[in-house]
DOVOMAR-959499 format. One record per atom (N, C-alpha, C): residue in three letters; x negated, y, z. Coordinates in steps of 0.1 Angstrom, whole numbers, plus 5000, padded with zeros to 4 digits. Last residue first. Layout:
<pts>
ALAXYZ
...
</pts>
This chain:
<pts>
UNK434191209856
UNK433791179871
UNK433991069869
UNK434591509835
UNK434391349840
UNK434191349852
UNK434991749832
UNK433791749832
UNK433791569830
UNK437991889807
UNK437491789820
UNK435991769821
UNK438392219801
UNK437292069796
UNK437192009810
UNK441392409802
UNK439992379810
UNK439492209810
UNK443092659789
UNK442792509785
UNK441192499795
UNK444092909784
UNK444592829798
UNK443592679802
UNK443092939761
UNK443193039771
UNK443692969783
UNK444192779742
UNK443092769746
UNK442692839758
UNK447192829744
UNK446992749748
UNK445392759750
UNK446893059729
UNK447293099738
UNK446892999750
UNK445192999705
UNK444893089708
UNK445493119729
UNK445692659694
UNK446192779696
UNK445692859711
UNK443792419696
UNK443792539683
UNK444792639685
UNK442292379721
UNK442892319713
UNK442892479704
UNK438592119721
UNK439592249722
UNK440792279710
UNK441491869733
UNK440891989730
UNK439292009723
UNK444291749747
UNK442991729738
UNK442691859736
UNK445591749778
UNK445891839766
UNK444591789761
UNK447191689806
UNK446791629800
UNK446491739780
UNK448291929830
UNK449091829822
UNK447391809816
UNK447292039854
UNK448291999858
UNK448791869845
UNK445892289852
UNK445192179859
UNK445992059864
UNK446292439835
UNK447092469842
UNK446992349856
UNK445692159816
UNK446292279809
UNK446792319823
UNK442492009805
UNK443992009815
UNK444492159812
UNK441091739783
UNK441791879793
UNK442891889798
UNK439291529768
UNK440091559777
UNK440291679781
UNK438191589732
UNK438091609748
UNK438791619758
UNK437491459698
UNK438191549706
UNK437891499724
UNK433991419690
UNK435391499688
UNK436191499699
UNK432291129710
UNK431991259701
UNK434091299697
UNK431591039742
UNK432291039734
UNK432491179724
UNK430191099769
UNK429490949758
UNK430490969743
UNK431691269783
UNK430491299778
UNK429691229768
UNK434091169794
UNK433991269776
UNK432791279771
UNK435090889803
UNK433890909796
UNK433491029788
UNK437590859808
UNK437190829814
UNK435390859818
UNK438990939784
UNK439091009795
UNK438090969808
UNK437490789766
UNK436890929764
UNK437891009776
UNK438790509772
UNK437190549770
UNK436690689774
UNK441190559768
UNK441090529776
UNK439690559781
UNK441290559740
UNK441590719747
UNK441090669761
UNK440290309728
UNK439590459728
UNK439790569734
UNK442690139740
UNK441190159747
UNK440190299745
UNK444590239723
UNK444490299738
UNK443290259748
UNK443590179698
UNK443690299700
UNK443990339716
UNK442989889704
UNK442289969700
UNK442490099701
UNK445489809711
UNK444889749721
UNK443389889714
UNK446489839679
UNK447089919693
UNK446389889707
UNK444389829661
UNK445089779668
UNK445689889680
UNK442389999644
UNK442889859640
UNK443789779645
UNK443090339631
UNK442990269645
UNK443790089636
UNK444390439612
UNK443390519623
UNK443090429630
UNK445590409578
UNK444690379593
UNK443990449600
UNK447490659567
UNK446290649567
UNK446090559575
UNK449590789544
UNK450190669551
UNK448590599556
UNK451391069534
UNK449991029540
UNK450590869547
UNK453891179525
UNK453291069520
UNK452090979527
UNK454191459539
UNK453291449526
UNK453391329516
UNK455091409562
UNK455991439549
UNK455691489538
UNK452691139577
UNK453391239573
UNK454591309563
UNK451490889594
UNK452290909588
UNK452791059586
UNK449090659603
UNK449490789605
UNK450690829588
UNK448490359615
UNK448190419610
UNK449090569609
UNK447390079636
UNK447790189635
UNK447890269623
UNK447889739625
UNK447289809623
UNK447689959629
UNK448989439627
UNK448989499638
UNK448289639636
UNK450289379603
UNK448989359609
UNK448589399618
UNK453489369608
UNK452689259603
UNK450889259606
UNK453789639623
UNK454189499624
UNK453689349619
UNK452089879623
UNK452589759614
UNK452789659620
UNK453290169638
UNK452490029644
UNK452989929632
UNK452590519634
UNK453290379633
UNK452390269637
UNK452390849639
UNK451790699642
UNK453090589637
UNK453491149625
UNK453291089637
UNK451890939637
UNK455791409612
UNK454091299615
UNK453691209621
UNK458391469613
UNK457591559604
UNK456391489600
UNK460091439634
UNK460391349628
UNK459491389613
UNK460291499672
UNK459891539658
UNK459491429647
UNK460591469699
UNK461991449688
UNK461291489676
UNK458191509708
UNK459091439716
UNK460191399706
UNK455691569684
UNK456591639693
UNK457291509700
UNK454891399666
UNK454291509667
UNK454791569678
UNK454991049676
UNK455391189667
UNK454091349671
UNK454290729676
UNK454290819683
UNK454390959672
UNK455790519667
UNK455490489681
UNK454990669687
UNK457290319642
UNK456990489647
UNK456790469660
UNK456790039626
UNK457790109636
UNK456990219641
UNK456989869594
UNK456489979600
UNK457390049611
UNK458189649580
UNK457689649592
UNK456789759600
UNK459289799556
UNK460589749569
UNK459489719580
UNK457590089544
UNK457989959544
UNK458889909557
UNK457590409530
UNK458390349546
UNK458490199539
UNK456790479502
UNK456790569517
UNK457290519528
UNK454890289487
UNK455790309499
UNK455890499505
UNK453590259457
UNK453290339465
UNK454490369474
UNK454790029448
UNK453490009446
UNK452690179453
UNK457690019457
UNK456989939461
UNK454989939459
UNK458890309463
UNK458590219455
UNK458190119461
UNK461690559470
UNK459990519471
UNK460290429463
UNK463690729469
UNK462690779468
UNK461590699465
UNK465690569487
UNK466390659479
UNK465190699466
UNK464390409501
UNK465690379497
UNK465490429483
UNK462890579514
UNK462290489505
UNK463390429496
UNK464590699527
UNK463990809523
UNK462990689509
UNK465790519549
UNK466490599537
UNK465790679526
UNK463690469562
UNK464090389553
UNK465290409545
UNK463190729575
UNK462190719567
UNK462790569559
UNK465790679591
UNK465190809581
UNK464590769571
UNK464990509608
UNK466290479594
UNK466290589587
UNK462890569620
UNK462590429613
UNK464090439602
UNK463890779631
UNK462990789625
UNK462690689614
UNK465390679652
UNK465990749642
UNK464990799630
UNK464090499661
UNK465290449655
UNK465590539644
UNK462590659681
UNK461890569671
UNK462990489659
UNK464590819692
UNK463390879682
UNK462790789676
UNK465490649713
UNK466390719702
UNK465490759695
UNK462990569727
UNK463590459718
UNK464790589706
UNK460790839722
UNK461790739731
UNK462490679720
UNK457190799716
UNK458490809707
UNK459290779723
UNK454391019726
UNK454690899730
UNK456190889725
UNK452791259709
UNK453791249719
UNK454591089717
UNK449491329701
UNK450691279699
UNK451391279710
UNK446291409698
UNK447891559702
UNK449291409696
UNK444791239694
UNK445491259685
UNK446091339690
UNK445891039726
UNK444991099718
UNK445091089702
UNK448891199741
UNK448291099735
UNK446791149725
UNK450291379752
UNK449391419754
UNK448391249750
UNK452491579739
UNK451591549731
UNK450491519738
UNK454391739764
UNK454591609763
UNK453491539747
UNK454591979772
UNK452991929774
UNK453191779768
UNK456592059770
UNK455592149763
UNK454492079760
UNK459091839768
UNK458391939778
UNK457691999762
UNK460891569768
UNK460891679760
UNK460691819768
UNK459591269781
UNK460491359782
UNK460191479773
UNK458790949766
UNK458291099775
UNK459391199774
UNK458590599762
UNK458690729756
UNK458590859767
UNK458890409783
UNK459890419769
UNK459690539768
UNK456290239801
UNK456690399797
UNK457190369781
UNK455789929804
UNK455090059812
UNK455890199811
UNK456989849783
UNK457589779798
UNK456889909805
UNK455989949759
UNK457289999760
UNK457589959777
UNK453589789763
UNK453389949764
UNK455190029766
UNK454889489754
UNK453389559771
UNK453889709768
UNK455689619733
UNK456289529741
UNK455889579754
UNK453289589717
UNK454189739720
UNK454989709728
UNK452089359725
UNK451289469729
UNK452589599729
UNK453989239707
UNK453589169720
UNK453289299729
UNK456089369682
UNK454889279690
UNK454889309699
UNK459789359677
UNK458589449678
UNK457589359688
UNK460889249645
UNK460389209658
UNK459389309663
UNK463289479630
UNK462089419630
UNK461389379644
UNK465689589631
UNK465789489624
UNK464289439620
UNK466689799640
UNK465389849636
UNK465689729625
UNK468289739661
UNK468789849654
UNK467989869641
UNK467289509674
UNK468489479665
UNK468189619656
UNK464989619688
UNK464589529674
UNK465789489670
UNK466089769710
UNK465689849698
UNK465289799687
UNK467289539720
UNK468189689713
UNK467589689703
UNK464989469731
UNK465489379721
UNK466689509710
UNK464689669750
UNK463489669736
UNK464289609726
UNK466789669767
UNK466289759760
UNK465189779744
UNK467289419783
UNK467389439767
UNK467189519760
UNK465589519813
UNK466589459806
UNK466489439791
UNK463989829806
UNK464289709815
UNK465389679807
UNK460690039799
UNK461689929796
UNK462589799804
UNK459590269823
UNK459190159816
UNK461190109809
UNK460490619825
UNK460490459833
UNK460090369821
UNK458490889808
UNK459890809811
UNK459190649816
UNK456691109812
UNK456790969809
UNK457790959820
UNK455891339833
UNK456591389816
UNK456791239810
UNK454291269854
UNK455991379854
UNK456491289840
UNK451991289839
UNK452491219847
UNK454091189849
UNK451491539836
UNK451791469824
UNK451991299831
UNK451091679860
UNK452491729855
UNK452491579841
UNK449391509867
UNK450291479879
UNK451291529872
UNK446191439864
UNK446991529855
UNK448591469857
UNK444591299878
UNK443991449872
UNK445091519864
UNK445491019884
UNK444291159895
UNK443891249890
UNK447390939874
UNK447190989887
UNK446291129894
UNK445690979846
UNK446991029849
UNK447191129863
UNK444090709854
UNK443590859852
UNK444490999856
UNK446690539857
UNK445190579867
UNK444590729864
UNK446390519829
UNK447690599840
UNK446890629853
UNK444890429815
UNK444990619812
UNK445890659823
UNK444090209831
UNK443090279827
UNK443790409825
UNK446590099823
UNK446790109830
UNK445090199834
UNK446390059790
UNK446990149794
UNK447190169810
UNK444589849793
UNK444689969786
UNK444690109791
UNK445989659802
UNK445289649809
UNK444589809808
UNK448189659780
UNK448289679798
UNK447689749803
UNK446889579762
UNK447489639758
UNK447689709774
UNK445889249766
UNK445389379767
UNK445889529764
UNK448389119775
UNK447689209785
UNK446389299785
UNK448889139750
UNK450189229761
UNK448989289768
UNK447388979737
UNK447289119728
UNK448289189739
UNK447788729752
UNK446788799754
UNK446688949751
UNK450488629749
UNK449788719761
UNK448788779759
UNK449988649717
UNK450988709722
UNK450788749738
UNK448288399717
UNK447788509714
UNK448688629719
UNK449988159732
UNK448488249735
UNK447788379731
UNK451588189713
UNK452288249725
UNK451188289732
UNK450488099692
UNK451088199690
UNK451288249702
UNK449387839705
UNK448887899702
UNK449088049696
UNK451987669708
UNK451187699715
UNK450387889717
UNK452987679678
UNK453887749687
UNK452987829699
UNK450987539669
UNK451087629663
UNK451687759672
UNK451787309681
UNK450487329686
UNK450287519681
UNK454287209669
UNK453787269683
UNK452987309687
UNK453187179646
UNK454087249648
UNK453887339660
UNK451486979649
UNK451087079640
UNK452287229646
UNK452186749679
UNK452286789662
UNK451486929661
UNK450286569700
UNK450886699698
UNK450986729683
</pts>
């Protein structure tokens, strides 16, 4: 076996592997989902079919990995509700139109604006999750090249949070599963129906807001 192939091999190994953990993950929060929060349930759109992803790596013009792959086949994004931030971090999961339109924003905005020794949008960075359903102000990105999470604002902020995307949905995965072993933010339910971190910071919202105990 050449170098080549063996290389090939071994890429494709890693590539299942970072899916199915990425899956395996996410099927831990949907579970949960099921059994405690039925409106934020609701609020995720059908998985990815067909060429939809590929779409979205013409339009983007960057391969999207393995694992966003896994998480796009599960749920393309969430519907535009109230409750739809219910990622950990208050994020709202991108639909493909929102990750597109974001990704040529923000590379117009480097275009025009950035540099190279302090970016504000490199080509392998793809948006995965916003502040809102269509909000284009904060969010998450997934580097492409390192697989790293990091956070993005219209400040500039361009921070890691998280080492992998298999990493940031194991940790939410954890603290729904677990609030009591897990320090800052906390599962809730809003109306005992959607998914909401907490406690949250508006006044009205907290008033409704009830701390999952676990189970």
């Amino acid at each position: 076996m050449d170098d080549e192939v063996l290389r090939g091999l071994m890429e494709a190994q890693r590539a299942a592997i970072e899916a199915r953990q990425v899956a395996d993950a996410w099927q831990r929060i949907e579970a949960w989902l099921v059994r405690h929060a039925p409106g934020t349930l609701a609020a995720l759109r059908r998985g990815a079919i067909g060429g939809e992803i590929t779409g979205v790596q013409d339009r983007i013009g960057v391969r999207i990995p393995p694992g966003l792959r896994a998480l796009w086949c599960e749920h393309a994004g969430v519907y535009d509700v109230p409750w739809a931030s219910f990622m950990l971090g208050d994020w709202a999961l991108m639909d493909f139109d929102a990750v597109v339109s974001v990704y040529e924003m923000m590379t117009d905005i480097q275009r025009r604006d950035g540099n190279e020794e302090y970016p504000i949008w490199r080509p392998a960075w793809i948006p995965i999750c916003s502040y809102g359903a269509h909000d284009n102000s904060s969010g998450l990105f997934l580097d492409a090249e390192t697989g790293r999470i990091c956070h993005w604002d219209r400040y500039r902020d361009r921070t890691q949070r998280y080492e992998s995307l298999t990493t940031y949905l194991e940790e939410m995965a954890d603290r729904l599963e677990a609030p009591s072993l897990t320090e800052g933010e906390k599962p809730g339910l809003l109306d005992l129906r959607a998914l909401v971190w907490g406690p949250p910071s508006d006044p009205d919202r907290a008033a409704l807001w009830e701390p999952f105990p676990g189970s």
